[in-house]
C-alpha positions in Angstrom: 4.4 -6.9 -29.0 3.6 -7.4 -32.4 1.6 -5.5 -34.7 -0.9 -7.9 -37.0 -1.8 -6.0 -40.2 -5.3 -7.2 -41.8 -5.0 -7.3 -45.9 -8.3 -7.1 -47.4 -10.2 -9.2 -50.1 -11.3 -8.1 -53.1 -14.0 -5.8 -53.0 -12.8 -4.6 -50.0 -15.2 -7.2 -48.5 -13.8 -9.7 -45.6 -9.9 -10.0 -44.9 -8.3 -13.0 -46.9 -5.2 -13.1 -44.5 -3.5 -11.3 -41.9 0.4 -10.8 -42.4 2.4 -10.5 -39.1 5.6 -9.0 -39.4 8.8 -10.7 -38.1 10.1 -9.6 -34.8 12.9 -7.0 -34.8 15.8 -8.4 -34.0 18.3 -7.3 -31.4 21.0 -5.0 -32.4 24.7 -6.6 -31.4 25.9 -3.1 -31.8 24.4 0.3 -30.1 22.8 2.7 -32.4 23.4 5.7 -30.1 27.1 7.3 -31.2 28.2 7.6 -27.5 27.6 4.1 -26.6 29.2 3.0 -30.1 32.5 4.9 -28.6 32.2 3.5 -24.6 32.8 0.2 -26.2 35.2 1.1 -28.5 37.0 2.7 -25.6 36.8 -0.3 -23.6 38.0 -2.6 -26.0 40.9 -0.8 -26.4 41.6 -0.7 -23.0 41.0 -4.4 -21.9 43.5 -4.9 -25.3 46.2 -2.9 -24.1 46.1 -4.2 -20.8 46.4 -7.4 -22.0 49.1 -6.7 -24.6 50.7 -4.1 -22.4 54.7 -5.4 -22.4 54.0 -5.3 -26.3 52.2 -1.9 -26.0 53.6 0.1 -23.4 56.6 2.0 -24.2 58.6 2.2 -21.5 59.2 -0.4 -18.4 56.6 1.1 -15.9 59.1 0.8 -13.0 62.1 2.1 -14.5 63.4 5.2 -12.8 65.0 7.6 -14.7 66.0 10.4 -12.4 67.0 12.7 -15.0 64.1 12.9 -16.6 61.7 13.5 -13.3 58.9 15.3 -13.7 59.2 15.7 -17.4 56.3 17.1 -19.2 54.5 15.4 -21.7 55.6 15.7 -25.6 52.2 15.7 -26.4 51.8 19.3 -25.0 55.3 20.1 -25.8 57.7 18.8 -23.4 61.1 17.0 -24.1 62.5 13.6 -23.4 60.5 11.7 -25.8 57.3 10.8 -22.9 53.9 11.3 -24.8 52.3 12.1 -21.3 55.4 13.0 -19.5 57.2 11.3 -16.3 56.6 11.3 -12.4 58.5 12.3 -10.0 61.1 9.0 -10.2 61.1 9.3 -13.9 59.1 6.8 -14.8 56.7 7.1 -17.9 52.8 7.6 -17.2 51.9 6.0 -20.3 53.3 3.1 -19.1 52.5 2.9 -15.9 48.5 3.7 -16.9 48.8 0.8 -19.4 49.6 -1.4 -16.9 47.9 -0.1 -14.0 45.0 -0.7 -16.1 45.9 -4.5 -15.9 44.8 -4.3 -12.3 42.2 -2.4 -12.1 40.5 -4.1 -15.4 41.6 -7.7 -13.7 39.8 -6.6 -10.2 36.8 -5.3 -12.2 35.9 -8.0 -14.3 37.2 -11.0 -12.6 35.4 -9.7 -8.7 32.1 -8.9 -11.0 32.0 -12.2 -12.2 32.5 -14.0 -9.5 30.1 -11.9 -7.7 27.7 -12.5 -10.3 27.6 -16.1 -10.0 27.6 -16.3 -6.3 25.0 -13.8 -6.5 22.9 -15.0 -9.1 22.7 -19.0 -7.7 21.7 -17.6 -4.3 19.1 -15.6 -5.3 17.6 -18.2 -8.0 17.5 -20.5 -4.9 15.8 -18.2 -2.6 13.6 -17.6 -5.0 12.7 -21.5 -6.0 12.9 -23.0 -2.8 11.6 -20.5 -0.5 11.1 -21.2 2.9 13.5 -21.5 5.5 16.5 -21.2 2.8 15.1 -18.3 1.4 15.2 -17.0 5.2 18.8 -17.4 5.7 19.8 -16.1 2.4 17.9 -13.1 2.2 18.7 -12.4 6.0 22.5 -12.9 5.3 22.2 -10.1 2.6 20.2 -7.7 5.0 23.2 -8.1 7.1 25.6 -7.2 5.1 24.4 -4.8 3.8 24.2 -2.9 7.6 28.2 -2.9 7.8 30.1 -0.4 5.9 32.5 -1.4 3.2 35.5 0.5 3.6 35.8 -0.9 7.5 35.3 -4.4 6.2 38.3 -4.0 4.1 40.6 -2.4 6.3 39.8 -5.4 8.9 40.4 -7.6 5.8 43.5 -6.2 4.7 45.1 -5.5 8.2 45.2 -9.6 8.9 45.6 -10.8 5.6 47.9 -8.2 4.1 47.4 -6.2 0.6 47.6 -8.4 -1.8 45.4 -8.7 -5.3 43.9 -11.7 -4.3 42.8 -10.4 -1.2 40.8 -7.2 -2.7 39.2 -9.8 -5.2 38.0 -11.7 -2.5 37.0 -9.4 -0.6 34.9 -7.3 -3.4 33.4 -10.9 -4.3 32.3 -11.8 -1.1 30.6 -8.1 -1.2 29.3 -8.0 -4.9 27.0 -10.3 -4.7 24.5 -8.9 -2.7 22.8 -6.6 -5.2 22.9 -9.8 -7.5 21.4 -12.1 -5.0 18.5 -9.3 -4.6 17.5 -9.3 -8.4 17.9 -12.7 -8.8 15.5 -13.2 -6.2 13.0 -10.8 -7.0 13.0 -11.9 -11.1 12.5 -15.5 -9.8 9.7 -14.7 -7.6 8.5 -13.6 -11.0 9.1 -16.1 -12.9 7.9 -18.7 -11.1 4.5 -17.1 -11.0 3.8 -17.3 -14.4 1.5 -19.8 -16.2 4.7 -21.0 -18.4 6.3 -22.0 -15.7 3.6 -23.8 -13.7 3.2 -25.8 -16.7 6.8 -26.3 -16.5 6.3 -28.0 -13.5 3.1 -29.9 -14.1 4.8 -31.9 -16.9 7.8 -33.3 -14.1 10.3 -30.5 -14.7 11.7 -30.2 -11.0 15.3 -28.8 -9.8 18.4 -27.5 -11.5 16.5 -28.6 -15.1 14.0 -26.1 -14.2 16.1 -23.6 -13.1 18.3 -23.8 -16.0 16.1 -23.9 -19.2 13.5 -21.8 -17.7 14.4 -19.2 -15.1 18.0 -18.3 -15.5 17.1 -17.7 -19.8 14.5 -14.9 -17.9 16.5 -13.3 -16.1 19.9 -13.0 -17.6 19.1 -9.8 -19.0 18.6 -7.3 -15.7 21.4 -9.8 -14.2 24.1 -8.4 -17.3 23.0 -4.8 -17.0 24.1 -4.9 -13.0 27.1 -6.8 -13.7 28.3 -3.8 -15.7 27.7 -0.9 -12.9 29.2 -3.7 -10.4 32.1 -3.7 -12.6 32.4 0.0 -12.6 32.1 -0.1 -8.9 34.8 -2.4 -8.6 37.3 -0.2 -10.3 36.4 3.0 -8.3 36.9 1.0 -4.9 39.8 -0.7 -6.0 41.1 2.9 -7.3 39.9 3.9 -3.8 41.5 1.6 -1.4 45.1 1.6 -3.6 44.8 5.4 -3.2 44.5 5.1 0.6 47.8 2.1 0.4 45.5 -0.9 0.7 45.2 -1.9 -2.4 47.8 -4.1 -4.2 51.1 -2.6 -3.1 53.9 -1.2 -4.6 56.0 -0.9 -7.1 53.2 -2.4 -8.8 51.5 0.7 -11.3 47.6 1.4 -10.4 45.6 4.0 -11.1 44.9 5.2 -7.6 48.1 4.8 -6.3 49.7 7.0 -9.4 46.9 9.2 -7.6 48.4 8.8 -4.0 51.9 9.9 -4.4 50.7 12.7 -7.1 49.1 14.6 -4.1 52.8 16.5 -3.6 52.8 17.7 -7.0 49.1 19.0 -8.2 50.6 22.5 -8.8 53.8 21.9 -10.3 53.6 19.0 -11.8 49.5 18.9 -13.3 50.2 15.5 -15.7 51.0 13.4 -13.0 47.3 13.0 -11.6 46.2 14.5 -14.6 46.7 10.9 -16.3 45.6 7.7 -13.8 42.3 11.2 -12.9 41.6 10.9 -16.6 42.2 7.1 -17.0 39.5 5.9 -14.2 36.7 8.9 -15.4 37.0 7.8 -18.7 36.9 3.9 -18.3 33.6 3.9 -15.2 32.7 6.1 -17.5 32.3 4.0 -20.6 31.2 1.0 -18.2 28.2 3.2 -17.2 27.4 4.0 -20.7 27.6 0.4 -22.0 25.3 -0.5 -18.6 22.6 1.9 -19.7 22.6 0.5 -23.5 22.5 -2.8 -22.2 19.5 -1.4 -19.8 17.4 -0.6 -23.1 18.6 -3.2 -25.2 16.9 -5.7 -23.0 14.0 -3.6 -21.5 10.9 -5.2 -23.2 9.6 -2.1 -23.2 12.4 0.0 -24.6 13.9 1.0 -27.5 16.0 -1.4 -29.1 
């Protein structure tokens, strides 16, 4: 909302004009410091994963028996490992590069997905109402009942661990809390007197729906698609630490977890490292989601 600042005559008699200042614009960057360094941090880490044969050090899956369990040279420790070896002797810096490859890939790539599924269902709902907004909204309700973790188990005991798999299967999950938004922003939308007018001039369908719903709603759509991201990487953590995620000797972060459990006393860096890795990246997700929360809160600070 815009504030309209009356400049008077002379005399101080009746205004000659009134000057209205430009809108701010919206910052491309976050002011606050933390959320400066979440994105910074996740750049990084979408970089390396990407670059990760050119980055990484060491092969992730070479095993170097000799040097098992070799603490990290960044704390002191020999055999040339910034964040030491596990209990093969492969490197940790390494393998959280690359593990990060998977867990980024399953993040982003199921969030998406999700995201569009989720978003065109719930736009529809929304529009068309009636008996398709029924079946939609019901099919979410259900879903919703069943519990995650027993859904994926089922999954991946008849079609195997595999990467595709968990993507699948987090997609065909992740778009419920999109669907819901979508659904209830369009209700909104649709209500308004812009959009009435919309229609009273012949604008019917996907036209509609493209130039002047989806622009509305975009906003609260990215700032879930963020925490959905950040959920995707803790389940995905989460099943590969429990052996249903994508199987070895391919390096994620919550397997490194799984066969760390033997050595949490003797050997601390081992889950120290994909512990650390996971904390800090959800982490920085969450941060970013809560600066894109304000950024496009009307109300907000910007």
């Amino acid at each position: 909302m815009s504030t309209v600042l009356t400049v008077p005559g002379p005399g101080g008699t009746e205004p000659d004009a009134e000057v209205v200042p430009a809108p701010r614009r919206r910052r491309l960057l976050p002011r606050h410091f933390g959320a400066r360094i979440a994105l910074g941090f996740l750049i990084v880490g979408v970089l390396a994963a990407i670059f990760a044969p050119a980055v990484a050090p060491f092969d992730p899956n070479e095993q170097v028996l000799l040097n098992r369990l070799a603490a990290p040279s960044l704390f002191g420790g020999e055999g040339g490992h910034l964040l030491g070896t596990d209990e093969l002797g492969r490197d940790l810096l390494s393998r959280a590069i690359y593990g990060g490859r998977v867990s980024f890939t399953v993040g982003f790539v199921a969030a998406t997905f999700a995201g569009l599924l989720g978003t065109v269902l719930g736009v529809v709902a929304g529009y068309y109402r009636g008996i398709v907004e029924s079946v939609i909204m019901r099919t979410v309700d259900i879903l919703t009942a069943f519990p995650f973790l027993i859904v994926a188990l089922a999954v991946v005991a008849v079609f195997g661990a595999k990467l595709s798999v968990l993507i699948i299967v987090l997609v065909l999950w992740e778009w419920v809390p999109f669907t819901r938004l979508a659904h209830a922003k369009t209700l909104n939308v649709v209500s308004t007197d812009y959009f009435r007018a919309a229609v009273a001039i012949g604008r019917r369908g996907v036209g509609i729906l493209a130039r002047h719903v989806l622009p509305n709603i975009a906003g609260p759509l990215i700032v879930v698609w963020t925490f959905v991201v950040a959920r995707s990487i803790v389940i995905e953590s989460s099943l590969s630490f429990l052996g249903l995620g994508v199987p070895p000797p391919t390096a994620t972060w919550g397997g490194m977890l799984s066969a760390s459990r033997g050595y949490l006393d003797t050997a601390w860096w081992i889950p120290l490292v994909p512990g650390v890795a996971i904390t800090l990246v959800v982490l920085s997700v969450n941060v970013v989601g809560d600066w894109l929360s304000e950024r496009w809160d009307p109300h907000g600070r910007r």
